[in-house]
C-alpha positions in Angstrom: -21.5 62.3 34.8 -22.4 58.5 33.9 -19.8 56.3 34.2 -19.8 53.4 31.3 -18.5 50.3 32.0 -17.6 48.1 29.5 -17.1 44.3 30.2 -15.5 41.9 27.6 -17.8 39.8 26.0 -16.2 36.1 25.7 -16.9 34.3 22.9 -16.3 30.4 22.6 -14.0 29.5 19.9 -15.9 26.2 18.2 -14.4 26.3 15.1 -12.1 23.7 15.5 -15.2 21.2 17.0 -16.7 22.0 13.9 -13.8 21.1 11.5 -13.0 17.5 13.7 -16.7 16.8 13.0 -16.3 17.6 9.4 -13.5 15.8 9.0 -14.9 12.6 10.9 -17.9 12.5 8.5 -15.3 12.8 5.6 -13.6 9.6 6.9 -16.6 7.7 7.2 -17.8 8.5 3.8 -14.7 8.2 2.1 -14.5 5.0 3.9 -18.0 4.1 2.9 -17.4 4.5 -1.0 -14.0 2.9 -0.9 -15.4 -0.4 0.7 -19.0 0.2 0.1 -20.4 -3.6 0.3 -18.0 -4.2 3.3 -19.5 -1.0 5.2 -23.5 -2.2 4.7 -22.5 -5.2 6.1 -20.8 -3.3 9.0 -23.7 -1.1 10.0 -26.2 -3.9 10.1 -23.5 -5.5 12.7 -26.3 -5.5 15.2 -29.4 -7.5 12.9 -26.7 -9.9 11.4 -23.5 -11.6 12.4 -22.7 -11.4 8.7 -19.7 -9.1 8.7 -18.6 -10.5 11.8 -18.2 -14.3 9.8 -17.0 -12.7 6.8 -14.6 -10.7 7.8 -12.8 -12.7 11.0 -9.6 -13.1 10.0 -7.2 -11.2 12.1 -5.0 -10.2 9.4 -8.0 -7.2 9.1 -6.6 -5.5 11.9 -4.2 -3.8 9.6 -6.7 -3.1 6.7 -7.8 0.4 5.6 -11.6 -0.3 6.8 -10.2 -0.7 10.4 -7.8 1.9 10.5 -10.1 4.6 9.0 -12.6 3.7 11.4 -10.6 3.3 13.9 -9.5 6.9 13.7 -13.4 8.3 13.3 -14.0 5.9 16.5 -11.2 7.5 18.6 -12.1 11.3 17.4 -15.8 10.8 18.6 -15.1 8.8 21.7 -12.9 12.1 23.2 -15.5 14.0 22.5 -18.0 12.2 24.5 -15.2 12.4 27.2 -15.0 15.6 27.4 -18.3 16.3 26.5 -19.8 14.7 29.4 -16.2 16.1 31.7 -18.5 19.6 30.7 -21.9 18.7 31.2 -21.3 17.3 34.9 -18.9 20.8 35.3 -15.2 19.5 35.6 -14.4 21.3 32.4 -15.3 23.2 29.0 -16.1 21.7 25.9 -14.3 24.2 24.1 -11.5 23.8 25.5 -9.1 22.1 22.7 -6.2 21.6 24.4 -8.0 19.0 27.0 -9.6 17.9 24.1 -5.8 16.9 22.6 -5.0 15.3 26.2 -7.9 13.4 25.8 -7.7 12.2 22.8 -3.3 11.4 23.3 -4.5 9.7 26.7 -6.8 7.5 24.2 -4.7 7.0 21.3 -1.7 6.1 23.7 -3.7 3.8 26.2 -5.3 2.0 22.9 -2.0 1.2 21.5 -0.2 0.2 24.5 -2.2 -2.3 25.8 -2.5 -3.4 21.9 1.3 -3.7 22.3 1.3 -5.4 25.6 -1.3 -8.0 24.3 0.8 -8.4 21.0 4.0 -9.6 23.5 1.9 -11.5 25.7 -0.1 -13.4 22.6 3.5 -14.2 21.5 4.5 -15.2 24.6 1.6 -17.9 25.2 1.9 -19.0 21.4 -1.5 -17.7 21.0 -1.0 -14.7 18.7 -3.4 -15.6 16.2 -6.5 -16.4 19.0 -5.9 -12.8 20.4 -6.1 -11.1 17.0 -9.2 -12.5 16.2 -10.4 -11.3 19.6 -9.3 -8.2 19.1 -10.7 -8.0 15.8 -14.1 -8.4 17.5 -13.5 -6.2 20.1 -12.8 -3.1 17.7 -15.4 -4.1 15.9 -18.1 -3.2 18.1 -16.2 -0.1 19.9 -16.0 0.8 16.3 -19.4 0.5 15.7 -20.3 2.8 19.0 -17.8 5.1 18.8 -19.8 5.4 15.4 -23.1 5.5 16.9 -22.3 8.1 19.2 -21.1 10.5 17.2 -24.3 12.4 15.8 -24.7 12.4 19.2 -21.9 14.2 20.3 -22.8 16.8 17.7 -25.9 17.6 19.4 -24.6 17.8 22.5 -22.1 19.5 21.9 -23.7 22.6 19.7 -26.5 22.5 22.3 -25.9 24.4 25.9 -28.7 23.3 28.1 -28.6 19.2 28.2 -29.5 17.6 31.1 -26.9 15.5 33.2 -28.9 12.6 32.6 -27.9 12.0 29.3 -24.5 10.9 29.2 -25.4 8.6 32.3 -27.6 7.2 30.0 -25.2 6.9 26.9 -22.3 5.4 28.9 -25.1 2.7 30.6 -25.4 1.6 27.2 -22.1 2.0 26.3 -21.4 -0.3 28.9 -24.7 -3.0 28.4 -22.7 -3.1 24.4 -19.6 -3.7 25.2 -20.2 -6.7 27.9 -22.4 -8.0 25.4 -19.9 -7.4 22.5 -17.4 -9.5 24.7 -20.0 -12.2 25.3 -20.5 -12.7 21.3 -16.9 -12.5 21.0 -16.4 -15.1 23.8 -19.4 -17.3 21.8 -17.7 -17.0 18.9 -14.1 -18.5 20.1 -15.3 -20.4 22.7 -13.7 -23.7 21.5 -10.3 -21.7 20.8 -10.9 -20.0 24.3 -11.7 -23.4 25.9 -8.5 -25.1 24.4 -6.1 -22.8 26.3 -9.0 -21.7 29.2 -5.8 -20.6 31.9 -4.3 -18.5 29.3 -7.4 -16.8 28.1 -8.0 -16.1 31.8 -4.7 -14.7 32.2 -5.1 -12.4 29.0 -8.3 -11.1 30.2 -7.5 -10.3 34.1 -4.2 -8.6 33.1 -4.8 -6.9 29.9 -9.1 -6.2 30.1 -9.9 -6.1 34.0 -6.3 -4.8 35.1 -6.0 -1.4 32.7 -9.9 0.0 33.7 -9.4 -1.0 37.6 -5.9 1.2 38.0 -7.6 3.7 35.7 -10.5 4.3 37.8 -8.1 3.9 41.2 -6.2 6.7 39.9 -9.1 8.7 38.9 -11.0 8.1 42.6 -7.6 8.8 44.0 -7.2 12.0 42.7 -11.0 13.0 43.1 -9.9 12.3 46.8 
């Protein structure tokens, strides 16, 4: 008599990938029609410094452009963190609850240390420097987090990628942003140069300090 074993076959549940990316791609496009001249201007942020003129005001923080984007940039930017968590085999990219711890670790970080700079700003009288600076900042995360995220759709419907991509991806994301803070640091340098000690305070406590403790406590518990 044969004996038929029957094994379970497990299936990956992507569906809810699938609706974050469609819903991503709705923000930008809704975003796109609703400020249609302002968006052009956006995407050719790296041939022309004419959005970042135009629109330098750090009252902008608070517009819909930014916040819409801001939401698409944090979406795609968990994705790549957990994308590239799966590729070097410390987790699953289907798995949607690390996906939400992810992206609440991201969301909450963001807005704390926005908070903490706000109070600090206010503190050093220089409220309206920082949100200029700031401006800038999410401006070019923005604009990667943007970049990045047709490339998190490949990655992420594809099984066999090779662990030399992300390495790749977060060099770069790493060459923009130092460069992103070097135009930033061009374009207020006589506002940064007028109040040089507090500027230097601002960025060892609130951009060196956060990422140092951050990958302490990471190396710590890789320990």
């Amino acid at each position: 008599m044969i004996e038929h074993v029957l094994n379970p076959r497990i299936t990956e549940n992507k569906d809810w990938a699938t609706v974050l990316f469609v819903i991503t791609f709705a923000i930008i496009a809704i975003t796109k029609s609703l400020y249609e001249n302002r968006f052009g201007d956006f995407m050719n942020l790296l041939f022309s410094d004419k959005y970042s003129k135009v629109y330098r005001d750090g009252s902008q923080l608070k517009s819909g452009f930014t916040i819409s984007l801001f939401f698409a940039q944090v979406i795609s930017f968990a994705f790549f963190v957990q994308l590239s968590l799966s590729i070097f085999g410390y987790a699953s990219k289907t798995d949607w609850i690390l996906y939400i711890q992810i992206i609440t670790f991201l969301i909450f970080f963001i807005l704390s240390k926005f908070l903490i700079e706000k109070i600090i700003a206010t503190a050093f009288n220089i409220e309206e420097f920082v949100e200029q600076f700031n401006l800038q900042k999410i401006t070019y995360r923005t604009y990667i987090g943007l970049i990045i995220l047709p490339i998190n759709v490949i990655l992420f419907y594809y099984d066999t990628i090779s662990k030399n991509i992300p390495v790749v991806i977060i060099a770069t994301i790493l060459v923009l942003n130092v460069l992103a803070y070097l135009i930033s640091i061009k374009n207020y340098q006589n506002a940064i140069f007028s109040k040089l000690f507090y500027f230097i305070l601002y960025l060892c406590t609130l951009e060196i300090a956060p990422y140092f403790f951050m990958y302490y406590l990471y190396t710590k518990g890789s320990a």
